[in-house]
C-alpha positions in Angstrom: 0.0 0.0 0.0 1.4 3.0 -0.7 1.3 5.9 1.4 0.2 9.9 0.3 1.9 12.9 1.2 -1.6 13.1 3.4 -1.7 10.4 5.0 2.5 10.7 6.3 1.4 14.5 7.8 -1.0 12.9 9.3 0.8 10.5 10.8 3.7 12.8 11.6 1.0 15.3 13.7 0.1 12.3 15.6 3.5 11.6 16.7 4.1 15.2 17.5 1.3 16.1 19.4 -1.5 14.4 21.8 -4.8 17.4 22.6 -2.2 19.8 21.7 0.8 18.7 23.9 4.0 17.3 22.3 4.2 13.4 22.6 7.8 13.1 24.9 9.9 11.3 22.7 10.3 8.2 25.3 6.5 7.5 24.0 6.7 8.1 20.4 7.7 4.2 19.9 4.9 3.0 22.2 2.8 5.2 19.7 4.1 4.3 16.7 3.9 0.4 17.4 -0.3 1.4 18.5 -0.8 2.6 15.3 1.0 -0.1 13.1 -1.2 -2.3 15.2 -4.4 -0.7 14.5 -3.4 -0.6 11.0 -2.8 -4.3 10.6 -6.0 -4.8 12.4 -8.2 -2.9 10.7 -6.3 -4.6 7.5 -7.9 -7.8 9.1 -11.3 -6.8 10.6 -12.2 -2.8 8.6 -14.9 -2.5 10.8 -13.8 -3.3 14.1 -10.2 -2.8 14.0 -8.4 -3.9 17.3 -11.6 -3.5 19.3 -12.6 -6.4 17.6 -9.6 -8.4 18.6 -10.0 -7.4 21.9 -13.5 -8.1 22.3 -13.0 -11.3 21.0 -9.4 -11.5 23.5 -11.9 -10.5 26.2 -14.5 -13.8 25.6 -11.5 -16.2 25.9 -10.9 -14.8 29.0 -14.2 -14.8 30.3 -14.8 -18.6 28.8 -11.1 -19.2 30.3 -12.3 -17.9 33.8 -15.3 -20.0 34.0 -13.7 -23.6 32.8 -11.3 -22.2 35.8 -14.2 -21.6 38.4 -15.5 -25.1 37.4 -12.3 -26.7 37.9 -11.4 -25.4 41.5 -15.1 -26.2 42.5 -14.4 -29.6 41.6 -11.1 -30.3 43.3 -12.7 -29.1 46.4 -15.1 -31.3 45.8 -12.9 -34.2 45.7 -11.2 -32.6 49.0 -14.4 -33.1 50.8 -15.1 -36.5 49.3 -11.7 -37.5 50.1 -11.7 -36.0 53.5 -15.3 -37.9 54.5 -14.3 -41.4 53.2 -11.1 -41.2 55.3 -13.5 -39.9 58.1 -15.7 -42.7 57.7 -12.8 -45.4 57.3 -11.9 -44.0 61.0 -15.5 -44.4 62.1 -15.5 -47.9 60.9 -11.7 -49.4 62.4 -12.9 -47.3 65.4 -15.9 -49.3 65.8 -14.5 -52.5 65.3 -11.4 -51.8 68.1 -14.3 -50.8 70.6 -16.3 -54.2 69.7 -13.1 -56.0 70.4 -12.3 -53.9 73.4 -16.2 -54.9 74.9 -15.9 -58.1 73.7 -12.4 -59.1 75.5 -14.2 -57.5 78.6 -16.7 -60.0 78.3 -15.2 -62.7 78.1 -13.0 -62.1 81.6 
């Protein structure tokens, strides 16, 4: 694509000046790279540009987040499970050392 005498100014004003004020030079790379990326975006979505990329950025997160939810909930699930069945297996030898403790009693 080739560029117009236009469309260079108007590039070289953006650089130079934000509302106004002179862009410090220690940002004019971070600008520079923003706009070759809204370019190249708008390149691949005209209508949306990068918002679109971020919007779409922002659903993988949100569908990232949830699968993440889900999987906490179920190891603390598994926790508890795992916590009750060795509770229970306690419960049950418990049990069975008192029946032999009453039953040894017994028979003296």
């Amino acid at each position: 694509m080739v560029s117009s005498d236009r469309d260079i100014k108007n590039a070289s004003h953006i650089l130079n000046s934000t509302n106004g004020r002179e862009l410090p030079m220690h940002q004019r790379g971070d600008a520079v790279s923003s706009m070759v990326y809204e370019a190249n975006a708008r390149v691949r979505d005209p209508v949306y540009g990068c918002v679109g990329a971020i919007s779409s950025l922002q659903q993988q997160i949100d569908v990232l987040q949830t699968q993440l939810a889900i999987a906490q909930a179920e190891v603390v699930h598994m926790r508890i499970r795992s916590q009750t069945s060795s509770i229970n297996s306690l419960s049950i030898n418990s049990s069975a050392t008192n029946e032999q403790q009453a039953s040894a009693l017994w028979s003296c």
